[in-house]
C-alpha positions as CSV (number, residue, x, y, z in Angstrom):
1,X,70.3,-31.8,-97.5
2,X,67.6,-34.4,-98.8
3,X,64.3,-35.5,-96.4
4,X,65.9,-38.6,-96.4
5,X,68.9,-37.3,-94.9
6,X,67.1,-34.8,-92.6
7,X,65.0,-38.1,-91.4
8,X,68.5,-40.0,-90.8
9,X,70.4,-37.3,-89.0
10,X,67.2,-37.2,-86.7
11,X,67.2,-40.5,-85.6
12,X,68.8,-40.6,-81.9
13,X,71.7,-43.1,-82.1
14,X,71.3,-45.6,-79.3
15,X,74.1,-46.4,-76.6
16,X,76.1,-49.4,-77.4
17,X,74.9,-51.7,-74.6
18,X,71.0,-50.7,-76.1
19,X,71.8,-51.6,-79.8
20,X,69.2,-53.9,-81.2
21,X,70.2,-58.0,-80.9
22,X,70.8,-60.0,-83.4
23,X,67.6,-62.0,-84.9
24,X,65.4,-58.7,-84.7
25,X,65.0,-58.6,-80.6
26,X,66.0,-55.7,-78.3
27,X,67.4,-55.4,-75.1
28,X,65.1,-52.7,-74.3
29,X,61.7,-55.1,-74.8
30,X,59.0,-55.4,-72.5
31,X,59.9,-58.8,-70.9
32,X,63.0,-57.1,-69.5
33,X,61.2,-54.7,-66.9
34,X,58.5,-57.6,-65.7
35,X,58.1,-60.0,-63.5
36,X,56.8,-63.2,-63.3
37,X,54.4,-64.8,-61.0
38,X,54.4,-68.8,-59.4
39,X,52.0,-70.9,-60.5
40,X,49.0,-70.9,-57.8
41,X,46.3,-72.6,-59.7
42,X,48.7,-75.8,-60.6
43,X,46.7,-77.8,-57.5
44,X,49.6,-79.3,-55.7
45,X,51.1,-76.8,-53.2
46,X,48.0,-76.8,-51.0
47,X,47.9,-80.8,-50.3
48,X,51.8,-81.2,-50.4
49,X,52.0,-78.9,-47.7
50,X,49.2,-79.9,-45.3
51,X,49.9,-83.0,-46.3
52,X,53.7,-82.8,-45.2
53,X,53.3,-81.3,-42.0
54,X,49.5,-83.3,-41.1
55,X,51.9,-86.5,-41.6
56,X,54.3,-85.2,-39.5
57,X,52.0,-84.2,-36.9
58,X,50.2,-86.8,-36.8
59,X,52.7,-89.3,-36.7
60,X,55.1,-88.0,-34.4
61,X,51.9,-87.5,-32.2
62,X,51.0,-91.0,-32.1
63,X,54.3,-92.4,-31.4
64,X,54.3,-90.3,-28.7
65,X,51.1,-91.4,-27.1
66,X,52.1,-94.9,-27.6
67,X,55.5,-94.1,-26.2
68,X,54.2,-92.8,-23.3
69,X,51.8,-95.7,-22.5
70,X,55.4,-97.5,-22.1
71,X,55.1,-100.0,-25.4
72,X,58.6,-102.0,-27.4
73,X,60.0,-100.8,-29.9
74,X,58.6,-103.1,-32.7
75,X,54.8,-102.0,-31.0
76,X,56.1,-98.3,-31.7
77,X,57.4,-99.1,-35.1
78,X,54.3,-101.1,-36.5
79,X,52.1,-98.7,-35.2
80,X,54.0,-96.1,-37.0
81,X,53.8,-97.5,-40.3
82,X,50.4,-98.6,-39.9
83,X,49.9,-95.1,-38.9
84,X,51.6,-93.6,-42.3
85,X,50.2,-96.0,-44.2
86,X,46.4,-95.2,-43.4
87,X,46.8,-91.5,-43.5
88,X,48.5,-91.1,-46.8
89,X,46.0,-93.3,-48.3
90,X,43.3,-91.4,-46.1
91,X,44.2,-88.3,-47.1
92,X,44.9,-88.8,-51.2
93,X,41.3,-90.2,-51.0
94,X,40.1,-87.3,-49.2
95,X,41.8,-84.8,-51.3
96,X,40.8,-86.4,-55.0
97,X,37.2,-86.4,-53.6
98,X,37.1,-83.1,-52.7
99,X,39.4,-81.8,-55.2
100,X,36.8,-83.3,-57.8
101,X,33.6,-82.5,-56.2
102,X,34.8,-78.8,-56.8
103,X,35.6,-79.3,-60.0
104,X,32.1,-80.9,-60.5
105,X,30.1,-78.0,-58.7
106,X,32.6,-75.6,-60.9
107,X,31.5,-76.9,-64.1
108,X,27.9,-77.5,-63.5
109,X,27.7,-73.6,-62.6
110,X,30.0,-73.2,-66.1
111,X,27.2,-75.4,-68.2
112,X,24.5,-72.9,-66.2
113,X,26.2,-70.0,-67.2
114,X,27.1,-71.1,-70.6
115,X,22.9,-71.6,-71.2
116,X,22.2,-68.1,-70.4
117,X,24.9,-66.8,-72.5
118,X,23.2,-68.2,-75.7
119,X,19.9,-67.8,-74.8
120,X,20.3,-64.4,-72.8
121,X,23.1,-62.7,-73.9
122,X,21.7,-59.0,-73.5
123,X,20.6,-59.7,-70.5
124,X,24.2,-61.4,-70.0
125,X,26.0,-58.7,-71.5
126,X,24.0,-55.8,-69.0
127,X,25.1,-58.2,-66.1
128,X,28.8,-57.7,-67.6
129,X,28.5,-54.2,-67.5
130,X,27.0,-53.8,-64.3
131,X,30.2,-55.8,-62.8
132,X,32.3,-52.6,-64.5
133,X,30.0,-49.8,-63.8
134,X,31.0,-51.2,-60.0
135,X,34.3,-51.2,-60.7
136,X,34.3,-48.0,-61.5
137,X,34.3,-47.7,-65.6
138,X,32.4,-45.2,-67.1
139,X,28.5,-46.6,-67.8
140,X,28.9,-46.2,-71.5
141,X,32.0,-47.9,-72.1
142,X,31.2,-50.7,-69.6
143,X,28.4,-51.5,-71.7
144,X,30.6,-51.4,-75.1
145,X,33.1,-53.4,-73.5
146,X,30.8,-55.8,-71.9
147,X,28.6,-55.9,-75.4
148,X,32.4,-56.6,-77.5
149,X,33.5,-59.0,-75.1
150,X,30.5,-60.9,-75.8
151,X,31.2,-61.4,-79.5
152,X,33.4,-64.6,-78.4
153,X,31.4,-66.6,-76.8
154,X,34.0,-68.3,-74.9
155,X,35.9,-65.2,-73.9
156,X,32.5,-64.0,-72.9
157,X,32.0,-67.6,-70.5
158,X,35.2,-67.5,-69.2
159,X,34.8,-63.4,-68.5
160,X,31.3,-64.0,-66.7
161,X,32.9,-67.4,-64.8
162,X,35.5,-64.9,-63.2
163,X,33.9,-62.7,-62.1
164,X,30.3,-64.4,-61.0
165,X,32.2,-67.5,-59.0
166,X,35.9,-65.9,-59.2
167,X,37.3,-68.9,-60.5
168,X,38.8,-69.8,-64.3
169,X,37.3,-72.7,-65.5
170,X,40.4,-73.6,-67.8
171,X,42.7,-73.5,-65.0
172,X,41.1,-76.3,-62.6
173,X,43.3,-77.9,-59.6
174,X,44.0,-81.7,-61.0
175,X,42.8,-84.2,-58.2
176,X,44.9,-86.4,-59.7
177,X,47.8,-84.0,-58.9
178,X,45.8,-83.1,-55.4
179,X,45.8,-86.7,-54.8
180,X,49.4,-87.7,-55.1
181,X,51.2,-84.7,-53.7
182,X,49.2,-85.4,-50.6
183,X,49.9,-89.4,-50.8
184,X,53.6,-88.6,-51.0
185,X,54.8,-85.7,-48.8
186,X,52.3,-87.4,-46.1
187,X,54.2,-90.1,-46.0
188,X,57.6,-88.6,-46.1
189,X,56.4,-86.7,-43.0
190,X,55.1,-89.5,-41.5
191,X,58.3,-91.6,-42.2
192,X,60.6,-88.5,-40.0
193,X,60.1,-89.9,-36.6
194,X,60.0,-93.1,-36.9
195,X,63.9,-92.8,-38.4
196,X,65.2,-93.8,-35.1
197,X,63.0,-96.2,-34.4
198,X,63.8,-97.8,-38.0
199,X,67.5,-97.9,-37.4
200,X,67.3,-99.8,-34.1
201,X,67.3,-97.1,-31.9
202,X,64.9,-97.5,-28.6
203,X,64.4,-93.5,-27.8
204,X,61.3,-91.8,-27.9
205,X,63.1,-88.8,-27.2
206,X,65.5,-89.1,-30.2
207,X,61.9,-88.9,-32.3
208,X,60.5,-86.0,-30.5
209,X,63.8,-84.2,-31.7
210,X,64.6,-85.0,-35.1
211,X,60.4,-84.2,-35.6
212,X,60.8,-81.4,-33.8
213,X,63.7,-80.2,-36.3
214,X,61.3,-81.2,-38.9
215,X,58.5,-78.9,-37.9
216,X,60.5,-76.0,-37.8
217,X,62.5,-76.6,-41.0
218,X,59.0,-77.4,-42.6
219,X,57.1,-74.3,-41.1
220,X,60.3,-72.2,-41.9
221,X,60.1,-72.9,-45.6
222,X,56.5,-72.8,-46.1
223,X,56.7,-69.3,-44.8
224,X,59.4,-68.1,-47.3
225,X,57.8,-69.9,-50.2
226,X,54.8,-67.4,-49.3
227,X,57.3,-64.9,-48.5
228,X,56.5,-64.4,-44.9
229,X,59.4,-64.1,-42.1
230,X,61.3,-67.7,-41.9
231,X,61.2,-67.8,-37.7
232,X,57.6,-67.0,-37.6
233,X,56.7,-69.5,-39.5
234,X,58.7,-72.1,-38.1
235,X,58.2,-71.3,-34.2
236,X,54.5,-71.5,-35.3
237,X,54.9,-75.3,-36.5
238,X,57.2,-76.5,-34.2
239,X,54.9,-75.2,-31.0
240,X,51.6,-76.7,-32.9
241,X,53.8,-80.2,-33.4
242,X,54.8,-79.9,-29.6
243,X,51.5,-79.0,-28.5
244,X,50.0,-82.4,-30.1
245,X,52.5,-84.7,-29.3
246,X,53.0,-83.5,-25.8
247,X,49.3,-83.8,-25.5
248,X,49.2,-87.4,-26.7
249,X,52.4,-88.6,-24.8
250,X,50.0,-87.4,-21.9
251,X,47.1,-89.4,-22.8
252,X,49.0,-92.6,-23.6
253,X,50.9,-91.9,-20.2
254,X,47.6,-91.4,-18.1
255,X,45.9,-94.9,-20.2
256,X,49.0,-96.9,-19.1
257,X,48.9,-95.8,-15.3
258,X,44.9,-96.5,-15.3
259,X,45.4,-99.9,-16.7
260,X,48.1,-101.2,-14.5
């Protein structure tokens, strides 16, 4: 029998279901045992959230302190819109400011860094190592690795950016993004109870409920997004809603009965 042969009768012969796939790829590649993570850096999770459940806080919570203080309808509704209207705007400012003045401070400290790199790079490149000597790599390859690393100057910024402020520069939030996700799901949160009030319906207590839903649908889903328990999550909101509208209602109430 030939080498050849001796080389081909060697070979294991793979199951059917594990035969190679057509155009070269495998069902036995990597991709097929990992997993995939959400995007967390994307800048829009954090605001849509608060932003959801602030505008449904704060608007329930204000239609009930008007409520209570015994106002019409129309009073209730234009207070409610005025309400919705100012925070969403309040809040998209607020978040695009602060969204961008981290973004500023971020690349300031970048431009700071980037300096010492080409003007200090062995000092740079022992602060590199130090960072895995702490981490526990072995002193003399932490300072190979930290000394090849710093051969690409950008890979060597971006490495030092990590782990000095523990943020990637190339993956800033968007205030833009920021901005809008908070504009929007504020006022969709806002808008919830005011529904009855909308459609001609004169009950404060019909808001209170369908926000009250709202909370702990809301809550509920934010936990399992972040893969906490569903009911936790949702009991939390919906007693944090109730605990600020009640407390309003009870203001409004006590302002009416003092003024009449």
């Amino acid at each position: 029998m030939t080498s050849a042969e001796n080389r081909q009768d060697a070979t294991p012969e793979l199951p059917h279901d594990q035969q190679p796939a057509t155009g070269g790829h495998s069902v036995l590649e990597p991709e097929a045992h990992g997993h995939h993570h959400r995007d967390v850096s994307g800048g829009w999770l954090r605001p849509a959230v608060f932003g959801a459940m602030d505008g449904l806080v704060t608007n329930v919570s204000l239609i009930a302190g008007v409520g209570g203080a015994g106002v019409s309808r129309q009073t209730i509704v234009v207070t409610g819109l005025a309400g919705l209207a100012a925070g969403a705007f309040s809040m998209a400012t607020g978040e695009y400011v602060s969204v961008s003045s981290q973004n500023e401070l971020v690349e300031a400290e970048v431009t700071k860094e980037r300096y010492e790199l080409e003007h200090n790079p062995e000092s740079e490149a022992r602060e590199l190592a130090a960072v895995f000597r702490h981490r526990g790599v072995d002193a003399e390859l932490a300072d190979r690795v930290a000394r090849q690393v710093g051969r690409r100057p950008e890979e060597a910024l971006r490495m030092h950016v990590r782990e000095e402020l523990g943020v990637d520069h190339h993956e800033l939030p968007s205030p833009y993004v920021a901005a809008g996700a908070s504009l929007i799901t504020f006022a969709v949160g806002a808008l919830i109870p005011l529904l009855p009030f909308l459609f001609g319906f004169d009950s404060l207590l019909a808001a209170l409920l369908i926000a009250g839903v709202a909370a702990f649908a809301g809550g509920g889903t934010v936990s399992r997004i972040t893969d906490r328990p569903f009911l936790r999550g949702a009991v939390r909101q919906l007693v944090l809603a109730g605990v600020a509208a009640g407390l309003t209602y009870g203001i409004g109430h006590a302002v009416n009965a003092a003024v009449h």
